[in-house]
C-alpha positions in Angstrom: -3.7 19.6 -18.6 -0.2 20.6 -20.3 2.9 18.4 -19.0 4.6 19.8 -17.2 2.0 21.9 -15.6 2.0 25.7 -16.3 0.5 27.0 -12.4 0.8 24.8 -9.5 -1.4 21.6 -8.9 -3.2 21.7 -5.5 -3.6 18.4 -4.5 -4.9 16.6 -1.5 -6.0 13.0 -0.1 -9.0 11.0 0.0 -9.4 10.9 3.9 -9.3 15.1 3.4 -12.1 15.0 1.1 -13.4 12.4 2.8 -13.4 14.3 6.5 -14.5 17.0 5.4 -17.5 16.2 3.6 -18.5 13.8 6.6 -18.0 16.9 9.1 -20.5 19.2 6.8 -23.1 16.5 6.5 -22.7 15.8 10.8 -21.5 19.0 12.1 -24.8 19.4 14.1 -25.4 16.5 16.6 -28.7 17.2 17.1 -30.1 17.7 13.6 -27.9 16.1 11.4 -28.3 16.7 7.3 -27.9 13.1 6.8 -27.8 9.7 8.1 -24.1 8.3 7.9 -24.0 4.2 8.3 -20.7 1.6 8.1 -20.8 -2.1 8.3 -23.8 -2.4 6.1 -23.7 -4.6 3.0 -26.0 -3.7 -0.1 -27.8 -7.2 -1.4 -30.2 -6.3 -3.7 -31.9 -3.7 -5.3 -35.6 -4.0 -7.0 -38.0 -0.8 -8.1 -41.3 -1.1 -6.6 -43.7 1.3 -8.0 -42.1 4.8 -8.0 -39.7 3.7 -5.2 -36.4 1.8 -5.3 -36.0 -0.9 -2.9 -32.1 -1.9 -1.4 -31.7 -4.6 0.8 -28.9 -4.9 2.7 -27.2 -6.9 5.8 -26.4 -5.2 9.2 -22.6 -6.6 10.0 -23.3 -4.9 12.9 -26.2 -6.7 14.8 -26.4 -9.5 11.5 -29.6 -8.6 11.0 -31.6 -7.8 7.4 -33.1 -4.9 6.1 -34.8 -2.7 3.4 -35.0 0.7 3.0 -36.9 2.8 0.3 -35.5 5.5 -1.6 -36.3 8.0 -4.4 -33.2 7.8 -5.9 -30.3 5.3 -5.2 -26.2 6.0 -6.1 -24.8 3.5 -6.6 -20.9 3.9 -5.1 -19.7 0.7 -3.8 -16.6 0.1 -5.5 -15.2 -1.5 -8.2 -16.8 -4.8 -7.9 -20.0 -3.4 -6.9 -23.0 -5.7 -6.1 -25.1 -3.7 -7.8 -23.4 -3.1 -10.6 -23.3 -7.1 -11.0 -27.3 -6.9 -10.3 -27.8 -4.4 -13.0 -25.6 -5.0 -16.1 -24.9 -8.2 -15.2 -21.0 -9.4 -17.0 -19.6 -6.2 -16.9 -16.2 -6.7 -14.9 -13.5 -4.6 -14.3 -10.2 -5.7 -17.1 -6.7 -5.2 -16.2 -5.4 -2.5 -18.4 -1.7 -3.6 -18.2 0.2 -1.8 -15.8 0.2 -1.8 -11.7 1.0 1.2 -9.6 3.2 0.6 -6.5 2.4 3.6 -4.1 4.1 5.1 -0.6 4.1 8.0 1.1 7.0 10.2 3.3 6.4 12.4 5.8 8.4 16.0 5.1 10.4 15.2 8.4 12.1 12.2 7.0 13.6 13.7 3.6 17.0 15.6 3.3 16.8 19.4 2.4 18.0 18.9 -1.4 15.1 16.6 -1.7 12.5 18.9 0.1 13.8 21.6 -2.1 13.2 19.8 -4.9 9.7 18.3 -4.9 7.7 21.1 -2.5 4.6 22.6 -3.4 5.5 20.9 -6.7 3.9 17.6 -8.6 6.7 16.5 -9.9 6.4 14.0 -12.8 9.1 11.5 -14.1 9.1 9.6 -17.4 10.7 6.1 -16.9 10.6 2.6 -19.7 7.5 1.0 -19.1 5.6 4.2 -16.9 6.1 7.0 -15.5 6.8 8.2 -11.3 4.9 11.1 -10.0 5.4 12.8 -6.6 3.0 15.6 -4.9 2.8 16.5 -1.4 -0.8 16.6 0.8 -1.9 17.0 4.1 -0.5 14.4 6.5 -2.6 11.8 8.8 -4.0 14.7 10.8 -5.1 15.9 8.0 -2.4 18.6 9.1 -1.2 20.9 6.0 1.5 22.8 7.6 4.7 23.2 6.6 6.5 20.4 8.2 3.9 18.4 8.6 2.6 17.1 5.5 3.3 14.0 3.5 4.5 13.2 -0.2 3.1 10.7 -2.1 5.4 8.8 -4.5 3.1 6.8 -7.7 4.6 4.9 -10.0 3.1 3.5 -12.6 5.0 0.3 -14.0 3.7 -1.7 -17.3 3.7 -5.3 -15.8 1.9 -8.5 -18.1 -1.4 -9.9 -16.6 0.0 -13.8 -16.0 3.6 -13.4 -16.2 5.6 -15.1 -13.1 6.6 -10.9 -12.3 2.8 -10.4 -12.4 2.0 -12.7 -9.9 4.7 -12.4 -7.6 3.8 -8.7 -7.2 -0.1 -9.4 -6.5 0.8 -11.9 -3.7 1.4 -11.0 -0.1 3.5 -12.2 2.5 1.1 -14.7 3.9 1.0 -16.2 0.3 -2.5 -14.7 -0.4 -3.0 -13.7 -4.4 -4.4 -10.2 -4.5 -7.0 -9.5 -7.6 -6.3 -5.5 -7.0 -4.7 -4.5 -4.3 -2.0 -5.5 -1.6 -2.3 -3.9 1.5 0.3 -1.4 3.0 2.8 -3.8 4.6 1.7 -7.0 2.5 4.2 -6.4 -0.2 6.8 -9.6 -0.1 9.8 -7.8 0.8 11.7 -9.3 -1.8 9.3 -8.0 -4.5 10.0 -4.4 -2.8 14.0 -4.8 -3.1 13.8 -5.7 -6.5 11.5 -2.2 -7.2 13.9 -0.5 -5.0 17.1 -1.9 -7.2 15.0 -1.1 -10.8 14.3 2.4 -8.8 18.2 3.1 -8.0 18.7 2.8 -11.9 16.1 4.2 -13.2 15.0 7.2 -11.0 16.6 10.4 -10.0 18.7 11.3 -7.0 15.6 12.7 -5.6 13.2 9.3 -6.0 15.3 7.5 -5.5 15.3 8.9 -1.2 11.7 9.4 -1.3 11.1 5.7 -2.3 13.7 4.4 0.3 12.2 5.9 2.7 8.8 4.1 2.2 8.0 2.2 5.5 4.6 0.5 4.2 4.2 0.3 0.0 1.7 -0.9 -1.5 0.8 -2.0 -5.3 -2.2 -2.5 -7.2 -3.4 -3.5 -10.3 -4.9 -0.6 -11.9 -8.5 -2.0 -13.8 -11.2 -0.5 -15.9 -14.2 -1.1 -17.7 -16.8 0.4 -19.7 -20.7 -0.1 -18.9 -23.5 -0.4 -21.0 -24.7 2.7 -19.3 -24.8 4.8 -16.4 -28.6 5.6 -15.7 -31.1 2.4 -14.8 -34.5 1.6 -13.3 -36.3 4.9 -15.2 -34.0 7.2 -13.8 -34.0 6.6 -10.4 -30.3 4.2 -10.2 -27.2 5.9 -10.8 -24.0 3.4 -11.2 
């Protein structure tokens, strides 16, 4: 992709995506395509003959279970359990820079802002990282004019260990975050300061949209590279 873009970038959420593909999988009561469960935890996974066997925990009724598959995906987040089962000391690494994140519904911006940033990803190069902003459908997953959101990103180089470091990955109850503080969580001090670096460093245009974040939040962006991505003869996918 060319910077800045050449056509425009069509970009949504992940509860959209998330929706959507949850409404095609249930959208018939009665015979659903799928079986969609929450609150179970994934403990172990074991290949038994041509099957693979994942044991989990029922936070719903705390109860233990095991069900069979052909083949298992394995999508449970960055610090997956079986990730840790499989390839064992491969841990996500902080890659040296946090982004702090918001978003605005179109309702609370002036016109000269709205005019500026709509049905546009607009991308900002500041020291240390760079601000983006795009616009996507809001809460109800609503994309009608009026009614969407914009997202402000900004992705700020901050040292792993430094007193700044730590002061941004700890909430207002005094809890240390390894990724992520909640929406909310930020110490509102912390916020000010971004908000003051913001009034110098962004545009007349960020500089509203990020004042008129209600509930930031920040994480430490992490990566890592596996061994590999296919185990247990083909039949685990991490």
């Amino acid at each position: 992709m060319k910077i800045p873009p050449r056509e425009p970038l069509r970009l949504t959420t992940w509860k959209t995506v998330y929706d959507m593909f949850l409404a095609c999988l249930l959208e018939d009561s009665e015979n659903p395509r799928a079986k969609y469960r929450t609150g179970y935890l994934v403990q172990n996974v074991s290949e038994e003959r041509e099957k693979i066997c994942v044991t989990y925990y029922n936070g719903n009724d705390a109860t233990q279970g095991v069900v069979e598959a052909d083949i298992v995906i394995a999508a449970d987040g960055a610090h997956s359990t079986i990730r840790n089962k499989i390839d064992p000391g491969m841990s996500p690494k902080y890659a040296g820079y946090v982004s702090w994140r918001g978003r605005v519904p179109e309702s609370a911006l002036s016109a000269s802002t709205l005019k500026a940033l709509r049905n546009r990803c607009v991308i900002h190069r500041v020291d240390g990282g760079y601000q983006i902003s795009y616009y996507v459908p809001a809460g109800t997953n609503s994309a009608r004019a009026g009614e969407r959101d914009f997202v402000f990103i900004w992705y700020d180089t901050l040292p792993e260990g430094s007193p700044e470091f730590e002061q941004t990955m700890t909430d207002v109850d005094g809890k240390i975050h390894n990724t992520t503080v909640p929406r909310g969580k930020i110490i509102p001090e912390v916020w000010r300061h971004l908000l003051d670096r913001n009034s110098t460093a962004g545009n007349p245009t960020f500089i509203e949209l990020v004042g008129k974040i209600r509930e930031p939040f920040v994480s430490a962006i992490r990566d890592f590279q596996g061994s590999k991505a296919v185990f247990l003869h083909g039949k685990l996918l991490l």
